[in-house]
C-alpha positions in Angstrom: 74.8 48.3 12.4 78.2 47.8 13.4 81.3 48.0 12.3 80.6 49.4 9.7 83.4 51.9 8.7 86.5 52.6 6.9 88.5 51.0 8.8 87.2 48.0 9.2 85.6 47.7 5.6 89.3 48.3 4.5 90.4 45.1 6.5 88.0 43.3 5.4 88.4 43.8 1.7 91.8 43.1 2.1 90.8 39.6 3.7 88.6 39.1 1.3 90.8 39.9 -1.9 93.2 37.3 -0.2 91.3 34.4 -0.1 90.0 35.2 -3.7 93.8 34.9 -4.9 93.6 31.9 -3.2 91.0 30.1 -5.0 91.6 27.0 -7.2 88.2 26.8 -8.6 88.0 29.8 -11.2 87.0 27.9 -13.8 83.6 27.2 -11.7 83.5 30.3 -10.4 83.7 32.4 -13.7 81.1 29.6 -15.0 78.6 31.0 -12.3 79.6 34.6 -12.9 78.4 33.9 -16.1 75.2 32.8 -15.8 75.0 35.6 -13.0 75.6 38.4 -15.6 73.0 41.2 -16.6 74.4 41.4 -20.1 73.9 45.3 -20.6 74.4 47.7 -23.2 73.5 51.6 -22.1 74.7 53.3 -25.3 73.5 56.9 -26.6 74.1 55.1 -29.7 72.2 52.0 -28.9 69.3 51.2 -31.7 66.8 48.6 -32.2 69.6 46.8 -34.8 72.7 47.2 -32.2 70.7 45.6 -29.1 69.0 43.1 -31.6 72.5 42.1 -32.6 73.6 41.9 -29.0 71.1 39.7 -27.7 71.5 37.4 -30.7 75.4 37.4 -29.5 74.0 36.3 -25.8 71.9 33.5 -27.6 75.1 32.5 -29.9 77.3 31.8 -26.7 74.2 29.8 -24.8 74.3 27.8 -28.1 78.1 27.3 -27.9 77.8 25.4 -24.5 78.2 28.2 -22.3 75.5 28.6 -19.1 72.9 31.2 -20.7 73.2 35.1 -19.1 70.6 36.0 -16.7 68.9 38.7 -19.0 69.8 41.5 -21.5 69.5 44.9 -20.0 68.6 47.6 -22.0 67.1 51.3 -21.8 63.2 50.6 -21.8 62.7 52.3 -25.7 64.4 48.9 -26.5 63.1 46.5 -24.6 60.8 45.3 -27.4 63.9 45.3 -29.8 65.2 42.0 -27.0 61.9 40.0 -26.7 61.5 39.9 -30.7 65.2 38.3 -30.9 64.5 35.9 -27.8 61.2 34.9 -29.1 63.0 33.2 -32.0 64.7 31.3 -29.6 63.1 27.7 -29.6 61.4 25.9 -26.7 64.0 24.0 -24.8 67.0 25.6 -26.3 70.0 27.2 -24.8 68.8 30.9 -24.1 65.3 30.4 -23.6 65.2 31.6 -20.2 66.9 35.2 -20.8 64.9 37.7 -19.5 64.7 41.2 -20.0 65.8 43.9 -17.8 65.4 47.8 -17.8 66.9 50.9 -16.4 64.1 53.1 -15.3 63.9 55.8 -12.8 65.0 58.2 -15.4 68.6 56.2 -15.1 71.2 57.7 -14.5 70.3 60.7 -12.7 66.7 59.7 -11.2 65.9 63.3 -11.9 62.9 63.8 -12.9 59.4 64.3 -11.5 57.9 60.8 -9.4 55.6 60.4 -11.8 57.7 60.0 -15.0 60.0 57.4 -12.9 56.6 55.5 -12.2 55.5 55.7 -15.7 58.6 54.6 -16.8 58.4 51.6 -15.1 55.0 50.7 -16.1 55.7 51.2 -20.0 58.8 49.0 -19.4 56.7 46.1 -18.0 54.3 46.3 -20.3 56.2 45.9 -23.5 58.2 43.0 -22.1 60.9 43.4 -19.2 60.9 41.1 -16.6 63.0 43.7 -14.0 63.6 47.3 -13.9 66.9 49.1 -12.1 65.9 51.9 -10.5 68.1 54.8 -9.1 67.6 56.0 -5.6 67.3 59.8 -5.3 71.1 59.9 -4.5 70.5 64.1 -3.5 68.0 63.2 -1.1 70.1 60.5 1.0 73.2 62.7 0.4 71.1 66.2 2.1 69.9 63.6 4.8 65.9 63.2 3.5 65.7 59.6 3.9 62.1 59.7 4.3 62.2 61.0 0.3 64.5 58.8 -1.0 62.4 55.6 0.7 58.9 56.7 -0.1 59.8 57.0 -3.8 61.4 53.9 -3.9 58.1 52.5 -2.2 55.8 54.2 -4.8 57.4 52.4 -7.7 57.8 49.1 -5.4 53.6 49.5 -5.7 53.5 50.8 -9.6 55.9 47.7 -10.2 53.5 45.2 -7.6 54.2 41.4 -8.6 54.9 42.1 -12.2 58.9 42.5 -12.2 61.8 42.0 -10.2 62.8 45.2 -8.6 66.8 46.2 -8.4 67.3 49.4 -6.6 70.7 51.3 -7.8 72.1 53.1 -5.0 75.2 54.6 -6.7 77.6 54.1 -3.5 80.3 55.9 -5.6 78.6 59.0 -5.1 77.2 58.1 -1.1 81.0 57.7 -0.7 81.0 56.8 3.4 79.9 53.5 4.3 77.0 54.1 7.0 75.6 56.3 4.6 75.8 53.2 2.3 74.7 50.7 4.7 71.4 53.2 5.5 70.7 53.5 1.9 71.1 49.5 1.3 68.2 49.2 4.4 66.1 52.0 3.1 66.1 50.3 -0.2 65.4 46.8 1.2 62.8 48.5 3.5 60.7 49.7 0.4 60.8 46.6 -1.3 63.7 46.3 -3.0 63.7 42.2 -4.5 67.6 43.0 -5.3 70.2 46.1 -4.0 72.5 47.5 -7.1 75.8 49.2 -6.3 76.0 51.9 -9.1 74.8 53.0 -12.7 78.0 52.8 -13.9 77.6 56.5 -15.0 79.6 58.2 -12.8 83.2 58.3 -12.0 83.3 55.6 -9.1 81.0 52.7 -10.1 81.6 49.1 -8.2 84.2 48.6 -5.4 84.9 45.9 -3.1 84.0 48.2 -0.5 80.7 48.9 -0.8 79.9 45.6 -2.1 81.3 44.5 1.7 78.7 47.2 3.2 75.5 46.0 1.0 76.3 42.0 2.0 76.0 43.2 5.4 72.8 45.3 5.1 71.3 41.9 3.5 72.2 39.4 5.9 71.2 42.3 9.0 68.2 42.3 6.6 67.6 39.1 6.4 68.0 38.3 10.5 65.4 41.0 10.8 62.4 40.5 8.6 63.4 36.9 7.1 63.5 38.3 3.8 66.4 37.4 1.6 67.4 40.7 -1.1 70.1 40.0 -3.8 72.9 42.1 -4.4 73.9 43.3 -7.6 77.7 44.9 -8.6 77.4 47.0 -11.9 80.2 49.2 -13.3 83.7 48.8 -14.3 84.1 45.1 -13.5 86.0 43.9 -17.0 88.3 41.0 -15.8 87.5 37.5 -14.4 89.9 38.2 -11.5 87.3 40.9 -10.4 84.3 38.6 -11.3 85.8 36.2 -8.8 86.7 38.4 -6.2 82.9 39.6 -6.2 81.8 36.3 -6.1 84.2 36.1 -3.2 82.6 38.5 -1.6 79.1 37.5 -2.0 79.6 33.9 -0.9 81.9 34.8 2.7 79.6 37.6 3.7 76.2 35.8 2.7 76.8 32.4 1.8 76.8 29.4 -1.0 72.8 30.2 -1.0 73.3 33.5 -2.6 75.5 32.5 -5.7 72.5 32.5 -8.3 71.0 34.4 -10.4 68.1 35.2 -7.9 70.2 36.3 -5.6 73.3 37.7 -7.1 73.6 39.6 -10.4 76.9 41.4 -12.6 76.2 44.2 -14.6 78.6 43.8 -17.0 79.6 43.6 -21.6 83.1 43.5 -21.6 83.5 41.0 -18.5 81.6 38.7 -21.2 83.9 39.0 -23.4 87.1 38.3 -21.4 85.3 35.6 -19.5 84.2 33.3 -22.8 88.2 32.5 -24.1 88.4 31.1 -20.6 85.3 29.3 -20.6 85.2 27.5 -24.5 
C-alpha cells in the first residue's frame, strides 16, 4: 500500500476529473455505462407491482435499441416479482440476459445476527437472484476488528459458494480515511469478494471519486498478488452522465480497457437511467 492518502488521492482525482472533461467519446462511453448499470430501486414503498413495472421499463428501453442493463436490483422479498417480468421476455430478445441482483446482509445497516445475513442470502438465491450486495460490518472495521468484519464476509462467501456473484458494500462514506478504505477493499477481496461496492447509498456520503480511486488500487494491488481480478462497483448519488463518465474514467486509467464490462464494472444507479436514455435514442 502506498500512497494511499489524502493528499495524493486529492491529486489524483483532480487528474482524473481532467482528462474526463477531456473526452470526445461520451456517446460510447455513456453507451457502456449503460449496459454497466445495476438498475435499482430500494424503496420502503417498493411492491411486487412498482418493481414489476420497473423491470418492464428496463425491458422497454432494451427493446428501443438501447444495450440491455446489467440486472434489476431489488430487496430479496422482491426478487421473485423481477424473474416473473423477465421470464416473459422471449428467447433472443433485447433483455433476455438481465439478471437479478439483491441487497442482503440485512442492507443497509448489516446489523443483525450472522445468521440472518446468511439466511438472507440463501433465500435470495433460491427464489431467483443471480448476485447479492452485501454490507461489511462497517462498526467492526471502524473499532479496528478486522478479523470480524473478514470472517463474516467469508461465511457468506461459503453460504453463497458458486451460486451467485458476490458484491461486498463497504460504505467508504462512513470509513471516511482512505487506508481504512483501501484495508477494507483487501479484506473484502480476501474473503471472496467477486466484485467491491463503494456504498449503500443510505447514508449521507455515498459514491465519490475518492474512494473509487482507493478501491481501483486495492484491485489492481489485488490482482498483482493473487492473479485474481475483483470488479468495482460505484452506487449512490451518481445522477448525471458527466459523473457516469468520470467513473468510467476512473475505472479505465487506474485498471484498464479490460475492466469496462459488466463483469468487472457495475453503477448502482435509477435516475442516471433516466438522464442517460435522451442522450442515447
Amino acid at each position: 500500500m502506498k500512497n494511499i492518502d489524502t493528499a495524493w488521492v486529492s491529486t489524483r482525482v483532480r487528474e482524473l476529473s481532467a482528462s474526463a472533461s477531456a473526452r470526445e467519446d461520451e456517446r460510447e462511453i455513456e453507451l457502456q455505462c449503460l449496459a454497466c448499470t445495476d438498475y435499482t430501486t430500494l424503496k420502503e414503498t417498493d411492491s411486487p407491482r412498482s418493481v414489476t413495472a420497473f423491470t418492464n421499463h428496463a425491458i422497454e428501453l432494451a427493446s428501443a435499441g438501447l444495450p440491455a442493463v446489467a440486472s434489476i436490483c431489488v430487496y430479496p422479498s422482491l426478487v421473485d416479482a423481477v424473474g416473473v417480468a423477465l421470464a416473459e421476455v422471449p428467447a433472443g430478445s433485447p433483455g433476455e440476459n438481465i439478471g437479478i441482483t439483491a441487497v442482503c446482509g440485512a442492507f443497509p445497516s448489516g446489523q443483525t445476527y450472522l445468521e440472518v445475513k446468511m439466511l438472507e442470502c440463501a433465500m435470495a438465491i433460491e427464489n431467483g437472484a443471480d448476485e447479492v450486495d452485501v454490507v461489511m460490518n462497517v462498526g467492526a472495521m471502524l473499532s479496528g476488528d478486522y478479523d470480524l468484519a473478514e470472517s463474516e464476509l467469508a461465511m457468506m462467501r461459503e453460504e453463497i459458494d458458486g451460486d451467485a456473484v458476490l458484491k461486498v458494500i463497504l460504505e467508504t462514506g462512513s470509513l471516511g480515511d482512505p487506508e481504512l478504505i483501501y484495508r477494507a477493499s483487501m479484506l473484502a477481496m480476501e474473503a471472496g469478494a467477486d466484485f467491491i461496492k463503494t456504498s449503500t447509498g443510505k447514508t449521507p456520503i455515498s459514491a465519490t471519486p475518492a474512494a473509487a480511486v482507493v478501491m481501483c488500487r486495492a484491485i489492481r494491488d489485488f490482482e498483482r498478488s493473487c492473479s485474481r481480478k475483483v470488479g468495482i462497483k460505484v452506487a449512490g448519488g451518481i445522477r448525471t452522465p458527466q459523473e457516469a463518465v468520470l467513473y468510467h474514467t476512473i475505472v479505465a486509467q487506474e485498471l484498464g480497457e479490460e475492466w469496462l464490462t459488466p463483469s468487472l464494472f457495475r453503477i448502482g444507479a435509477s435516475r442516471l437511467v433516466d438522464a442517460l436514455v435522451p442522450h442515447l435514442l
